[in-house]
C-alpha positions as CSV (number, residue, x, y, z in Angstrom):
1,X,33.3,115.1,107.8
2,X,31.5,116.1,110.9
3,X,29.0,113.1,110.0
4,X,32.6,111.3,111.1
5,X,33.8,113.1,113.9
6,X,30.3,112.5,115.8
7,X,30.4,108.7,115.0
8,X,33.8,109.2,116.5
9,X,32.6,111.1,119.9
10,X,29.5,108.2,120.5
11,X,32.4,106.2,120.7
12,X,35.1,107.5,122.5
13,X,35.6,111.1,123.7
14,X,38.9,111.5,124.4
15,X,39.6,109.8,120.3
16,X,37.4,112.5,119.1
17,X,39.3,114.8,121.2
18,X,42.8,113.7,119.9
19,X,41.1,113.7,116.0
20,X,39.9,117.2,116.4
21,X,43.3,118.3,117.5
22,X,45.4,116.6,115.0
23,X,43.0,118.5,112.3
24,X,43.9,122.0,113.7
25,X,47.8,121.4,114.5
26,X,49.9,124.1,112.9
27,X,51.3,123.6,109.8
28,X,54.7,125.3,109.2
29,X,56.3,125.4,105.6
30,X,59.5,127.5,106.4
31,X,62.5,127.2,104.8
32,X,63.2,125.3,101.2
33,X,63.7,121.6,102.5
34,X,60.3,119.7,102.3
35,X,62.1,117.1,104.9
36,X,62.5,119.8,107.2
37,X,58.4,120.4,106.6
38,X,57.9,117.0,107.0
39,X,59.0,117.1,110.7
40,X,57.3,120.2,111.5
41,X,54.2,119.0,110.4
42,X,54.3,115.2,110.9
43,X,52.0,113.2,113.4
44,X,52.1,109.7,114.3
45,X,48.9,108.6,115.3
46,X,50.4,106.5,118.6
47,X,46.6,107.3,120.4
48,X,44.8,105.6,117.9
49,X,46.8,102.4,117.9
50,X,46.5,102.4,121.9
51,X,42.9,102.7,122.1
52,X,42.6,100.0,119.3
53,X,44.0,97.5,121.5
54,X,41.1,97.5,123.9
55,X,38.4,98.6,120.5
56,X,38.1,96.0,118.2
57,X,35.9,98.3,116.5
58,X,39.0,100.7,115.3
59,X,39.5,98.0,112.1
60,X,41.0,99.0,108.4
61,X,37.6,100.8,107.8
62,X,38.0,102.9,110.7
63,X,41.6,104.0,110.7
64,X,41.1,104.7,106.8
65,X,38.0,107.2,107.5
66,X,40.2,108.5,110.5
67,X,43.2,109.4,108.9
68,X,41.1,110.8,105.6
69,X,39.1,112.8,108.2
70,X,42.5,114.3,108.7
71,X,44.1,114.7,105.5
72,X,40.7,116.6,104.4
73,X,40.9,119.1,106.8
74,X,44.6,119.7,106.1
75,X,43.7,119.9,102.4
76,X,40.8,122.7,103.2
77,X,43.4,124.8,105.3
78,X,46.2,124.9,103.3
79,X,44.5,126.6,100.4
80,X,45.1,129.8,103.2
81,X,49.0,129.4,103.1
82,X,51.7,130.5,100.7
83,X,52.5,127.4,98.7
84,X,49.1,127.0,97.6
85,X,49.5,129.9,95.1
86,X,52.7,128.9,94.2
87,X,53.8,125.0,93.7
88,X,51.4,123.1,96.0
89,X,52.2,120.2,98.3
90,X,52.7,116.5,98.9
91,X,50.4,114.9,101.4
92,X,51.9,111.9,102.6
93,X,50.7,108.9,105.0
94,X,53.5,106.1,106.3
95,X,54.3,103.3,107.9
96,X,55.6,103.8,111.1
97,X,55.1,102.1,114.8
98,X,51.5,104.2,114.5
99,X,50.3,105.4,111.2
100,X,51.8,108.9,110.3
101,X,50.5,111.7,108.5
102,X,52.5,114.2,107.0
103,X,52.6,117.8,104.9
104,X,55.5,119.4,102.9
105,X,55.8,121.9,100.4
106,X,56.4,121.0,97.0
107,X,59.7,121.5,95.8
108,X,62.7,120.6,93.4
109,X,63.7,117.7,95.8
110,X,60.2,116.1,95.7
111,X,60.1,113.0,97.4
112,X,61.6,114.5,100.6
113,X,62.3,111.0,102.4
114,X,65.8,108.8,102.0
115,X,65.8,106.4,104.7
116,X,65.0,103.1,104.4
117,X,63.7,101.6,101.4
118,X,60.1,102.8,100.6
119,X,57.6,100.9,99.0
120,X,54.8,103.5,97.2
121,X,51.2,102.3,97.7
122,X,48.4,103.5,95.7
123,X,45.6,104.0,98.6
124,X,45.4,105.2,102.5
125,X,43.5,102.0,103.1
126,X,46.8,99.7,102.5
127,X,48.7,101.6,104.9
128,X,45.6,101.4,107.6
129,X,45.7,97.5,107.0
130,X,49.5,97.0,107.6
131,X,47.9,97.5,111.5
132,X,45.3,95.1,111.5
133,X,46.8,92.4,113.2
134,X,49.6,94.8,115.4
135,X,48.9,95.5,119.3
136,X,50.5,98.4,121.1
137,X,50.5,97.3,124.4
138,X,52.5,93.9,123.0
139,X,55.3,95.7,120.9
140,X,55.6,98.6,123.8
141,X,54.7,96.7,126.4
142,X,53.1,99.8,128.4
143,X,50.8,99.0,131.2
144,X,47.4,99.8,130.4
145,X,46.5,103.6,131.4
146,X,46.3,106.7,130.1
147,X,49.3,109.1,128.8
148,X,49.1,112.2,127.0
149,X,51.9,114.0,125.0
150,X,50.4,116.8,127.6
151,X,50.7,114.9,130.3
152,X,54.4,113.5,129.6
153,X,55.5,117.2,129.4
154,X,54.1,118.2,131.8
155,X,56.1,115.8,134.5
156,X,59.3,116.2,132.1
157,X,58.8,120.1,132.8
158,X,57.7,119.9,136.5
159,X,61.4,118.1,137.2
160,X,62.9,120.4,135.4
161,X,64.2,118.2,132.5
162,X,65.0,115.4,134.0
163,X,63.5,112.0,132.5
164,X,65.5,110.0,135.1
165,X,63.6,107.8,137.6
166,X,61.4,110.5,139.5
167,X,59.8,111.8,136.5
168,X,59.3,107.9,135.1
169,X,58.0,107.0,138.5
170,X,55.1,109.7,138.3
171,X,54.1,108.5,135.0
172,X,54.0,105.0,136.6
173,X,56.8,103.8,134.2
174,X,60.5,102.4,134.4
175,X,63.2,105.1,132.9
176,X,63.5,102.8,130.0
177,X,59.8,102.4,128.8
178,X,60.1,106.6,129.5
179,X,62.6,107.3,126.8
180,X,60.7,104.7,124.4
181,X,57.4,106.4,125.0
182,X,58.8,109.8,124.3
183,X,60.1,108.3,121.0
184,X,57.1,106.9,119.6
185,X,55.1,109.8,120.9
186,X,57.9,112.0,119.2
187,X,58.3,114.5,121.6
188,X,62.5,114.6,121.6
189,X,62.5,117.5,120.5
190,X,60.2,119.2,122.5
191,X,61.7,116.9,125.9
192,X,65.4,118.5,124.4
193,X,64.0,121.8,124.5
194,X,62.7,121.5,128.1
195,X,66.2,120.3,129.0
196,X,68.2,123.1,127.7
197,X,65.6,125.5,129.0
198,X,67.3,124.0,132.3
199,X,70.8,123.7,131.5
200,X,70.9,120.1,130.8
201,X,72.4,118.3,128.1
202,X,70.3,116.6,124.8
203,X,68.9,112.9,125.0
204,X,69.3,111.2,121.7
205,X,66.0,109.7,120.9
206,X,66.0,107.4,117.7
207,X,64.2,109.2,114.6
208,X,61.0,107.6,113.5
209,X,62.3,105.4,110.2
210,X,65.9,105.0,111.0
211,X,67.7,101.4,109.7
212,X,67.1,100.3,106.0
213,X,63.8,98.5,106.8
214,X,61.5,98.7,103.8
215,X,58.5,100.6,104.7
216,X,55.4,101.8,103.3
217,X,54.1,105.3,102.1
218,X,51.0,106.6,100.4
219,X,51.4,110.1,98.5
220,X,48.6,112.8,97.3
221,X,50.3,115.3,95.1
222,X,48.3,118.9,95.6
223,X,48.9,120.9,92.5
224,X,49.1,124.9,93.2
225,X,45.7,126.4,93.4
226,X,43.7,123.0,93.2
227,X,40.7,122.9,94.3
């Protein structure tokens, strides 16, 4: 794994940055809904599809090995959380406007997700492919700098709430590339919580999968106590 993460770092910094943080995000499993685990443990990996605009040598390979990279470390940490000794978990990596990696508890529901119509593939690399031939910067048309989820709150916070023109105008967006970045960075929540720290009403933002597209999902059933 580390073997991984240094290949990573020789070539680019802040992707090995973003990779070690994804790998030590905290994993809640509160609650008996595994959808509700899903979004409190979910990641879209927008940074990686950004950066693979302008790094033609982020291919299939490379997203597979990144998102596995991932998924192991999750693995090796959740032997140290409750539903390890009891049912074990599902693993889960889908098709969204990044790839997206997600966590739940095992339960009685099982397959926690119901919208759209899912198409179950049998390996992490099929999922890494669908993004081949996809560009970020044409789908999202964002102009080509830097912004983090950090960053994003930060300005969000710093005018109080608001995602109206002054905060889009610091991030060096229009107020309607704002609201789709904070959607595909899925930070609604956490913009919705700023807001009503200040008294101001929720944005809807739309939920990663809504619509009856089809869309495709890789799963890794964890039994309890595997090893």
């Amino acid at each position: 794994m580390d073997d991984f993460l240094a290949y990573t770092r020789s070539k680019s910094r802040g992707l090995a940055d973003a990779l070690e943080q994804v790998c030590a995000t905290p994993l809640d499993f509160e609650g008996e809904f595994p959808l509700a685990h899903s979004s409190a443990n979910h990641v879209h990996l927008w940074f990686l599809e950004y950066r693979a605009d302008r790094a033609p040598w982020i291919d299939t390979e490379f997203r597979t090995r990144f998102i596995q990279h991932i998924l192991e470390h999750w693995r090796i940490r959740l032997k140290g959380m409750a539903p390890y000794r009891d049912r074990g978990y599902r693993m889960y990596v889908y098709e969204d406007a990044a790839p997206t990696l997600s966590v739940v508890a095992e339960t009685d529901i099982g397959f926690p997700y119901r919208f759209g119509t899912p198409i179950r593939v049998n390996r992490i690399e099929q999922i890494a492919a669908l993004y081949a031939n996809r560009s970020w910067q044409e789908r999202f048309a964002f102009e080509p700098f830097e912004l983090s989820e950090r960053r994003v709150l930060k300005a969000v916070e710093g005018h109080q709430g608001s995602i109206s023109k002054p905060t889009a105008y610091q991030l060096g967006l229009k107020v309607g590339k704002l609201r789709l970045l904070i959607a595909q960075m899925d930070l609604g929540d956490e913009v919705n919580r700023i807001r009503k720290h200040y008294r101001r009403r929720p944005v809807p933002f739309p939920e990663p999968g809504e619509g009856d597209e089809p869309w495709c999902v890789f799963e890794r059933i964890l039994p309890a106590r595997y090893r």
